[in-house]
GULUMPA-686135 format. One record per residue (C-alpha): residue in three letters; y, x negated, z. Coordinates in nm, 3 decimals. Each point is the difference from the previous one (the first is absolute). Layout:
residues N
type=ALA; north=Y; east=X; up=Z
...
END
This chain:
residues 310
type=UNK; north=-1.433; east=1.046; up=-2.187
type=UNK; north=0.122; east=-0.269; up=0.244
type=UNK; north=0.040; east=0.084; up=0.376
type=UNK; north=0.356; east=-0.064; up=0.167
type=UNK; north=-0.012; east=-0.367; up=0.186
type=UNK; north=0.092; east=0.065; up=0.393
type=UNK; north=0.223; east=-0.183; up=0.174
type=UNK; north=0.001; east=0.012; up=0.428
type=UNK; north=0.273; east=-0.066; up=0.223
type=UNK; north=-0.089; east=0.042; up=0.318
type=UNK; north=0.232; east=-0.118; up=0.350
type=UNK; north=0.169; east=0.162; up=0.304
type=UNK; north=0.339; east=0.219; up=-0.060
type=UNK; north=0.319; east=-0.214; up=-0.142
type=UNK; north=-0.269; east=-0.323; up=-0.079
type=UNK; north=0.190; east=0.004; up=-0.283
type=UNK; north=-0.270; east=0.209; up=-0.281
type=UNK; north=0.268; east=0.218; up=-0.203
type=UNK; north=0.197; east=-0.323; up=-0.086
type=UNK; north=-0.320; east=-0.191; up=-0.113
type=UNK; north=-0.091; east=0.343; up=-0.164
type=UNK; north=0.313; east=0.016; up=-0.201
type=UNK; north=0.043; east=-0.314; up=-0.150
type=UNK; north=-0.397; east=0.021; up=-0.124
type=UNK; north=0.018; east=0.327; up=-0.123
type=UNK; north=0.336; east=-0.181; up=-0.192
type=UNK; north=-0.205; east=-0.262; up=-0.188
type=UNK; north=-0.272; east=0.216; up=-0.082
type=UNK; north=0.216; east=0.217; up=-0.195
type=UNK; north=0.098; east=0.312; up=0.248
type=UNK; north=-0.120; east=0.237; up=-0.291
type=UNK; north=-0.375; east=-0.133; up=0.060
type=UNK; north=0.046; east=0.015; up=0.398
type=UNK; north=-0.125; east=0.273; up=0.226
type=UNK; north=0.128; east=-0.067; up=0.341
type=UNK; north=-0.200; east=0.215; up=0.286
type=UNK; north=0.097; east=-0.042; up=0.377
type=UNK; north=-0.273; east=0.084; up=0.264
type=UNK; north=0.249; east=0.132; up=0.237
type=UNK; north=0.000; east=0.299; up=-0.212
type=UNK; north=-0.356; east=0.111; up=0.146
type=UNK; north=0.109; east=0.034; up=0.374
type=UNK; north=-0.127; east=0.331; up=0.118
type=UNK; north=0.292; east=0.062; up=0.256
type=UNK; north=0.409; east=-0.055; up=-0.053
type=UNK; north=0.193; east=-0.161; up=0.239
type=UNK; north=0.096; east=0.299; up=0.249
type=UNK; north=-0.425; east=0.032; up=0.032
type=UNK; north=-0.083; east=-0.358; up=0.023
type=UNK; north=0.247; east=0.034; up=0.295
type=UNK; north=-0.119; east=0.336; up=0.183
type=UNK; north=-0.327; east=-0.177; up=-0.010
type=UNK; north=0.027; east=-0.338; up=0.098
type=UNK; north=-0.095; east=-0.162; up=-0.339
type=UNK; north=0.128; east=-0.269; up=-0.218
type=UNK; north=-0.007; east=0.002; up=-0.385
type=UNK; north=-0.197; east=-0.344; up=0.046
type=UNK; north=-0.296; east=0.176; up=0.134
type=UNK; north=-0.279; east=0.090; up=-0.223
type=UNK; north=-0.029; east=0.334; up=0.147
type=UNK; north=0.313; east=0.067; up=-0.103
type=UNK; north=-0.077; east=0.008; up=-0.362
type=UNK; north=-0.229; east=0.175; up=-0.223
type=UNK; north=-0.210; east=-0.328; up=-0.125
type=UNK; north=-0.267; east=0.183; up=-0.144
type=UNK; north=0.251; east=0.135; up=-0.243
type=UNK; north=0.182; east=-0.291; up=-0.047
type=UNK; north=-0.317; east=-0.212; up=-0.155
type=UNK; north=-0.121; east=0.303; up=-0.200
type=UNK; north=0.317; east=-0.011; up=-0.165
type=UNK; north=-0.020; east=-0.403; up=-0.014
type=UNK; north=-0.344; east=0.066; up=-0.153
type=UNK; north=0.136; east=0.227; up=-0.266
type=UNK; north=0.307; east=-0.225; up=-0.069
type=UNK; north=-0.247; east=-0.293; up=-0.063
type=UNK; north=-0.191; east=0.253; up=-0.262
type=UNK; north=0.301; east=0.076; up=-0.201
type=UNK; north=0.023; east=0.366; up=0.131
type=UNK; north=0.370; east=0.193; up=0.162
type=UNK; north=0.008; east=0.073; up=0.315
type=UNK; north=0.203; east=0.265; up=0.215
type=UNK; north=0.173; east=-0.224; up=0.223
type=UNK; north=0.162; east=0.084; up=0.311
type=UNK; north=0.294; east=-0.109; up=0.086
type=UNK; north=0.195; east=-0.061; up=0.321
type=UNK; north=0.384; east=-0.096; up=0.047
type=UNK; north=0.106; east=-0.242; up=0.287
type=UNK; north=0.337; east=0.070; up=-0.065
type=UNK; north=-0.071; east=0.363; up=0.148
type=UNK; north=-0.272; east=-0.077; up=0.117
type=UNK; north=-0.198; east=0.330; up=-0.144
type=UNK; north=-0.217; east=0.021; up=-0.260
type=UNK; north=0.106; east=0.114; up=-0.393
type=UNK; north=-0.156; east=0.185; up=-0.263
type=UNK; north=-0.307; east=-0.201; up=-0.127
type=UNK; north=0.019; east=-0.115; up=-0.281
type=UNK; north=-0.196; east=-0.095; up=-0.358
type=UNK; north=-0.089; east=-0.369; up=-0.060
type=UNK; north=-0.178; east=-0.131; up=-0.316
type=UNK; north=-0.121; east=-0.353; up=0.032
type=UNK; north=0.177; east=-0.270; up=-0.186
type=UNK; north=-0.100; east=-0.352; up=-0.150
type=UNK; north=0.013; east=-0.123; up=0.342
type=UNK; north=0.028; east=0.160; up=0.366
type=UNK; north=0.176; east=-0.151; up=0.234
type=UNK; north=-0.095; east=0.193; up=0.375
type=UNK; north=0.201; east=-0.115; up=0.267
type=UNK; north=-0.028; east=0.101; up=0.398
type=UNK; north=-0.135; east=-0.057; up=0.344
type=UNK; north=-0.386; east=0.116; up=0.022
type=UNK; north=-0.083; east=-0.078; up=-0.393
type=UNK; north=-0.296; east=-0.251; up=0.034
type=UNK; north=-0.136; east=0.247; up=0.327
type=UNK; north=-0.283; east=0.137; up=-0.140
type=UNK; north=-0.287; east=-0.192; up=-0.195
type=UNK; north=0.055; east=0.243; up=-0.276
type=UNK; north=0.368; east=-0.067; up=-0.012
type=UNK; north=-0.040; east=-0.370; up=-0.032
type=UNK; north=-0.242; east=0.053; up=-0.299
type=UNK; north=0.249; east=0.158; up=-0.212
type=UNK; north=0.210; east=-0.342; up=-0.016
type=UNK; north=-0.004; east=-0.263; up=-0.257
type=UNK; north=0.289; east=-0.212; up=0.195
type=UNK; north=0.038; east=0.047; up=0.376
type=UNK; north=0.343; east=-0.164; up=0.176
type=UNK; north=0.068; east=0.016; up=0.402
type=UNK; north=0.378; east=-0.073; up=0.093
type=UNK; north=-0.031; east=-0.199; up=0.391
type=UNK; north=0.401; east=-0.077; up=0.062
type=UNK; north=0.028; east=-0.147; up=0.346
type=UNK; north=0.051; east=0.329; up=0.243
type=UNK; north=0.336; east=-0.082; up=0.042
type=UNK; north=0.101; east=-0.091; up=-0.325
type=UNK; north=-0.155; east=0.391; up=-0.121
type=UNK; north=0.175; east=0.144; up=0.323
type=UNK; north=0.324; east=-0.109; up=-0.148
type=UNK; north=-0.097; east=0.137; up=-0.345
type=UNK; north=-0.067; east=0.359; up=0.199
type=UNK; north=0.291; east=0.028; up=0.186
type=UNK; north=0.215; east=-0.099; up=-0.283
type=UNK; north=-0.168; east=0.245; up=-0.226
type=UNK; north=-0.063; east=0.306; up=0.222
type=UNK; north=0.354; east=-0.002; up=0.110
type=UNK; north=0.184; east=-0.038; up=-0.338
type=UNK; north=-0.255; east=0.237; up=-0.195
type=UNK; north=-0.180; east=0.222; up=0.263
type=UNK; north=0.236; east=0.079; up=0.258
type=UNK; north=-0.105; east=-0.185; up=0.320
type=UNK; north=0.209; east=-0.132; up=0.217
type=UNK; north=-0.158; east=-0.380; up=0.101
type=UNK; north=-0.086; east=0.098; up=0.338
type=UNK; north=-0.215; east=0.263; up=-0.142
type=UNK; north=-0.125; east=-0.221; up=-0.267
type=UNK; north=-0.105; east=-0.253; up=0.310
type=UNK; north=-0.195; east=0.260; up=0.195
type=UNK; north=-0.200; east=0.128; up=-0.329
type=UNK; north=-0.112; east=-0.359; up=-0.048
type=UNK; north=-0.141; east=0.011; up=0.375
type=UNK; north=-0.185; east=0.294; up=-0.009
type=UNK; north=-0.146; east=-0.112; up=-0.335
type=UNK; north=-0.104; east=-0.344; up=0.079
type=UNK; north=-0.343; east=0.093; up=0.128
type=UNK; north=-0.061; east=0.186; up=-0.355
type=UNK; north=0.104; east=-0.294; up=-0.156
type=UNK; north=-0.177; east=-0.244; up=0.158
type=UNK; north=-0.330; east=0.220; up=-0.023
type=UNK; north=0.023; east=0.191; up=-0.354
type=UNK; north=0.274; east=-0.227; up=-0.164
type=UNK; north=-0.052; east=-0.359; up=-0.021
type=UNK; north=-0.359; east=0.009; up=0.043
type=UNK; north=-0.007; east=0.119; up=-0.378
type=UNK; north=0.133; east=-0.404; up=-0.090
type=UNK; north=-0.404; east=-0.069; up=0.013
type=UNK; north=-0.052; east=0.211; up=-0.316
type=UNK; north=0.274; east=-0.146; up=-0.230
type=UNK; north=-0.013; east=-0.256; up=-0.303
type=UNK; north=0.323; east=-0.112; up=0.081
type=UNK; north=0.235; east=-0.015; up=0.357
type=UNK; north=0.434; east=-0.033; up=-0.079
type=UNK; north=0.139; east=-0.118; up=0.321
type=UNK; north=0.400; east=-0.044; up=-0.051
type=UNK; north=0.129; east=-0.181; up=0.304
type=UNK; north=0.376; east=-0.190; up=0.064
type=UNK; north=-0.047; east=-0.395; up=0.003
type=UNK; north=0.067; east=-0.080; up=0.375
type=UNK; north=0.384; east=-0.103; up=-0.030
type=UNK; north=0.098; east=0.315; up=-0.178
type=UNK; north=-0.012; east=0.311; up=0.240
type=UNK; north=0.134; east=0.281; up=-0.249
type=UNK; north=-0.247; east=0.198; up=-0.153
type=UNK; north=0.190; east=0.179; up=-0.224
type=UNK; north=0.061; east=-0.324; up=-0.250
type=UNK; north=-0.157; east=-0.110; up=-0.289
type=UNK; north=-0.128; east=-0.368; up=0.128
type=UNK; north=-0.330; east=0.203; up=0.182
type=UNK; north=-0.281; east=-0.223; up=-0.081
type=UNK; north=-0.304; east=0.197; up=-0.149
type=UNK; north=-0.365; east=-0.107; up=0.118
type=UNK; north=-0.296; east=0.114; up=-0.215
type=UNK; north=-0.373; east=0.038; up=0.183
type=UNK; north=-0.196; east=-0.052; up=-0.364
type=UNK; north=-0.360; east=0.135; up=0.124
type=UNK; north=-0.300; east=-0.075; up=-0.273
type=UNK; north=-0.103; east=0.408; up=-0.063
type=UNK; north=0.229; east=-0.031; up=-0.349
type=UNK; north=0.036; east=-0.337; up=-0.246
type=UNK; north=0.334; east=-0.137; up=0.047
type=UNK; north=0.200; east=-0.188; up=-0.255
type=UNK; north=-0.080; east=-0.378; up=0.058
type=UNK; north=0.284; east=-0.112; up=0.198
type=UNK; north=-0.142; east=-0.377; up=0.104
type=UNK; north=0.233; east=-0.164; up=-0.223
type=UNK; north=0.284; east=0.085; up=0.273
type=UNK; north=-0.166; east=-0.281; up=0.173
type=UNK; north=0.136; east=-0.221; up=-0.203
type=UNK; north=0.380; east=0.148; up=0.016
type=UNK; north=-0.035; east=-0.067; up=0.406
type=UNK; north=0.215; east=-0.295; up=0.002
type=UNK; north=-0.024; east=0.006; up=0.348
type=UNK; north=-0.015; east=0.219; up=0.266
type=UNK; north=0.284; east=0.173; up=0.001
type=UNK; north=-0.034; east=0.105; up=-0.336
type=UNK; north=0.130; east=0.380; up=-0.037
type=UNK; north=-0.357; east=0.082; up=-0.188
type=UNK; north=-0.363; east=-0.051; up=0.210
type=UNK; north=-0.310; east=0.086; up=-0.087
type=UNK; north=-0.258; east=-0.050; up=0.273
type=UNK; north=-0.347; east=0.072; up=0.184
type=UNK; north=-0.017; east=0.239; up=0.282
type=UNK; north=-0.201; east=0.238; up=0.148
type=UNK; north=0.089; east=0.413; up=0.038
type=UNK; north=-0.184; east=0.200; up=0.252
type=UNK; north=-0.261; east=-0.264; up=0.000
type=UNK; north=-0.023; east=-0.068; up=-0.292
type=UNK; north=0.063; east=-0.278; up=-0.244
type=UNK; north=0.334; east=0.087; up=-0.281
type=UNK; north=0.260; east=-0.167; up=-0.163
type=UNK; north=0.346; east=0.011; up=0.104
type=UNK; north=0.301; east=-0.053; up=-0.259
type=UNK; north=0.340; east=-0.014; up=0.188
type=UNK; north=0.335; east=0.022; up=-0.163
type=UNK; north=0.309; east=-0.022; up=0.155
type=UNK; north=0.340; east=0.207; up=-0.041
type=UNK; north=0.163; east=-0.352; up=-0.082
type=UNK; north=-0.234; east=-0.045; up=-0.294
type=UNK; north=0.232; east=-0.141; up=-0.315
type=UNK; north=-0.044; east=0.173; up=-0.296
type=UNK; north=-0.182; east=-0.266; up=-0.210
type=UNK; north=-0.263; east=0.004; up=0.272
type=UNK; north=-0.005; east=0.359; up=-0.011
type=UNK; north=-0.077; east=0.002; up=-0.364
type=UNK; north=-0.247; east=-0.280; up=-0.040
type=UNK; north=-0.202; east=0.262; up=0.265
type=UNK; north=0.079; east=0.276; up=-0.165
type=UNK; north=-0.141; east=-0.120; up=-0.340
type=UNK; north=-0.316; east=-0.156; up=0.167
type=UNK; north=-0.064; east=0.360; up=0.059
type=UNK; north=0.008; east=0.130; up=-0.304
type=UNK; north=-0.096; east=-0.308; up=-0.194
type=UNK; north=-0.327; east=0.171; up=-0.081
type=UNK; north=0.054; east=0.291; up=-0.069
type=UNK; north=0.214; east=-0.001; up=-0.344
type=UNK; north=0.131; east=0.383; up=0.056
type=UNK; north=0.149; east=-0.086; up=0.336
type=UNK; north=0.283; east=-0.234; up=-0.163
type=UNK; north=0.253; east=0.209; up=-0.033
type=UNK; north=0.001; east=0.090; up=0.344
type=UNK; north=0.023; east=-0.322; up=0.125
type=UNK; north=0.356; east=0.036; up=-0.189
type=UNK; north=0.217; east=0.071; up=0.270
type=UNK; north=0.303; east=0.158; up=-0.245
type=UNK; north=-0.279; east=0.259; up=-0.087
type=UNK; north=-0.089; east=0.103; up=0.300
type=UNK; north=0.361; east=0.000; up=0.186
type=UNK; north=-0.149; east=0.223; up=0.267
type=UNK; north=-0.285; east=-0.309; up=0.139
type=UNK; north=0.086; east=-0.112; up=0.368
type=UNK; north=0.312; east=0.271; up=0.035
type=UNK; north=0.037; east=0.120; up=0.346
type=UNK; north=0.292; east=0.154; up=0.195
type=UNK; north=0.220; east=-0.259; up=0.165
type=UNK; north=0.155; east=0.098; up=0.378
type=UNK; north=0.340; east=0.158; up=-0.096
type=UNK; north=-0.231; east=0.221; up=-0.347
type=UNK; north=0.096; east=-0.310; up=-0.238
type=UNK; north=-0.328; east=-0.087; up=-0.250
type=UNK; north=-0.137; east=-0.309; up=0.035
type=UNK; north=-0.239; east=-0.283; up=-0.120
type=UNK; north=-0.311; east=-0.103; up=0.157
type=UNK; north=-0.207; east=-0.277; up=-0.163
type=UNK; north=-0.319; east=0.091; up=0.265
type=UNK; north=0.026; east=0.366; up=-0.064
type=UNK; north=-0.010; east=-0.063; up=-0.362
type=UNK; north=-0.303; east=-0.231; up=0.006
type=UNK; north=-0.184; east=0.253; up=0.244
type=UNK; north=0.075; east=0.301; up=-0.259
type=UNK; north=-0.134; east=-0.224; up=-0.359
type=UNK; north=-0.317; east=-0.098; up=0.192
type=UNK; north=-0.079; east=0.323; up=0.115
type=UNK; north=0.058; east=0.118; up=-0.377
type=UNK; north=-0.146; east=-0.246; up=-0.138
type=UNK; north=-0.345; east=0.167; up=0.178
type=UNK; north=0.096; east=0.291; up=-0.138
type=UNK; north=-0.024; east=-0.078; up=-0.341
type=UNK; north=-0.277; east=-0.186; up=0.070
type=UNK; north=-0.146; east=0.283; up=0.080
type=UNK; north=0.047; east=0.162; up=-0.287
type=UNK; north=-0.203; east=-0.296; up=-0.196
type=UNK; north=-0.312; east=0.135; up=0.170
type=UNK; north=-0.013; east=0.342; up=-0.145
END
């Protein structure tokens, strides 16, 4: 019997992991998706974490231990009894019954923490949106969905940033791949659909060969770059796309990613897959994004990769 292939998606709160989330779990065929957040293994709600002085970013704020057992049992095919916690109430729910699917997709803050944790992983992904970009993305989010006022939205960001900067974005070290979705420098509005997308491509998993982009670089403005860089100190290749990509340079990319991998083609059609690089536009409106589409197909392409090892 074949094990479920794991997918991580680890960043700080609002980096943007539900909307990545979604449009995967949309090409993969939502009836073969499991989607598991980590926020559902805090061990205190929100009126605790604020009688005691503790964010939801801290590790000691959620049960861990349980949280990779149940990674552990995910990865073996088995159910778990998942908790679950609400941050529209900000209480926790009934737990409830989850049978493992084709693929997992487990999405949160601490989820590459532990040793154990990261082990359970066949594809690991860290969203790193420039602070303010993400602080945007929070106040926007908490205030339409979660019932914060900005100002209070602004003051949870302060008291979290020493979590975040200590449990958070140290965790970048352990993924395959780092999604950093930034506004090019004359564009200011971060709720548009020209945010440029830059990919960290470390070495731990075999990437689709994407050298032949060198020879699309007209020049160097091109909308498309692949590149050497180093991450953390060490050496990885960057590929950059940009929200003002055209559409036939977004699908000569598109099918260099799937060019070898015969299965994968009718994905890179973009009328079957309708849902690839949707996000929510400032005034709720759907729109397009070429980089958020690119960023979704190559992180499923390693997920059906995956599945070519077992």
């Amino acid at each position: 019997m074949s094990r479920p292939i794991i997918l991580g998606i680890v960043g700080d709160s609002a980096a943007g992991k539900t909307t990545l989330t979604k449009g995967i779990a949309q090409v993969l065929g939502p009836e073969d998706v499991t989607v598991i957040c980590t926020d559902d293994y805090h061990r205190y709600d929100r009126k605790q974490r604020a009688e005691i002085g503790i964010t939801a970013l801290h590790p000691d704020c959620n049960y861990l231990d349980i949280m990779q057992q149940h990674l552990s049992l995910l990865r073996m095919g088995q159910p778990i009894l998942k908790p679950v916690y609400s941050h529209k109430t900000g209480t926790f729910e009934p737990p409830v019954y989850v049978k493992p699917k084709k693929f997992v997709i487990v999405e949160g803050l601490l989820g590459y923490s532990t040793r154990t944790a990261r082990d359970c992983y066949d594809v690991k992904v860290f969203l790193a949106p420039p602070e303010a970009l993400r602080a945007k993305w929070k106040i926007k989010r908490d205030t339409q969905k979660r019932g914060y006022t900005e100002e209070e939205v602004l003051a949870e960001l302060k008291k979290r940033e020493p979590d975040s900067e200590q449990f958070i974005r140290p965790q970048r070290q352990w993924s395959d791949i780092v999604v950093t979705f930034y506004p090019p420098q004359e564009d200011l509005n971060p709720f548009n659909s020209h945010l440029n997308v830059r990919l960290v491509l470390r070495p731990t998993i075999p990437h689709p060969d994407l050298t032949p982009i060198l020879g699309l670089e007209e020049n160097s403005m091109s909308a498309i770059r692949l590149g050497l860089d180093r991450d953390m100190g060490k050496p990885v290749d960057v590929l950059e796309v940009d929200g003002h990509a055209t559409l036939e340079q977004v699908n000569k990319l598109e099918h260099l990613i799937c060019s070898d991998m015969p299965h994968l083609r009718s994905i890179c059609d973009r009328e079957s897959n309708p849902e690839l690089g949707k996000v929510a536009g400032t005034t709720g409106e759907t729109i397009q994004s070429y980089p958020l589409a690119l960023t979704q197909l190559l992180i499923t392409y390693h997920m059906l990769k995956a599945t070519q090892m077992y």
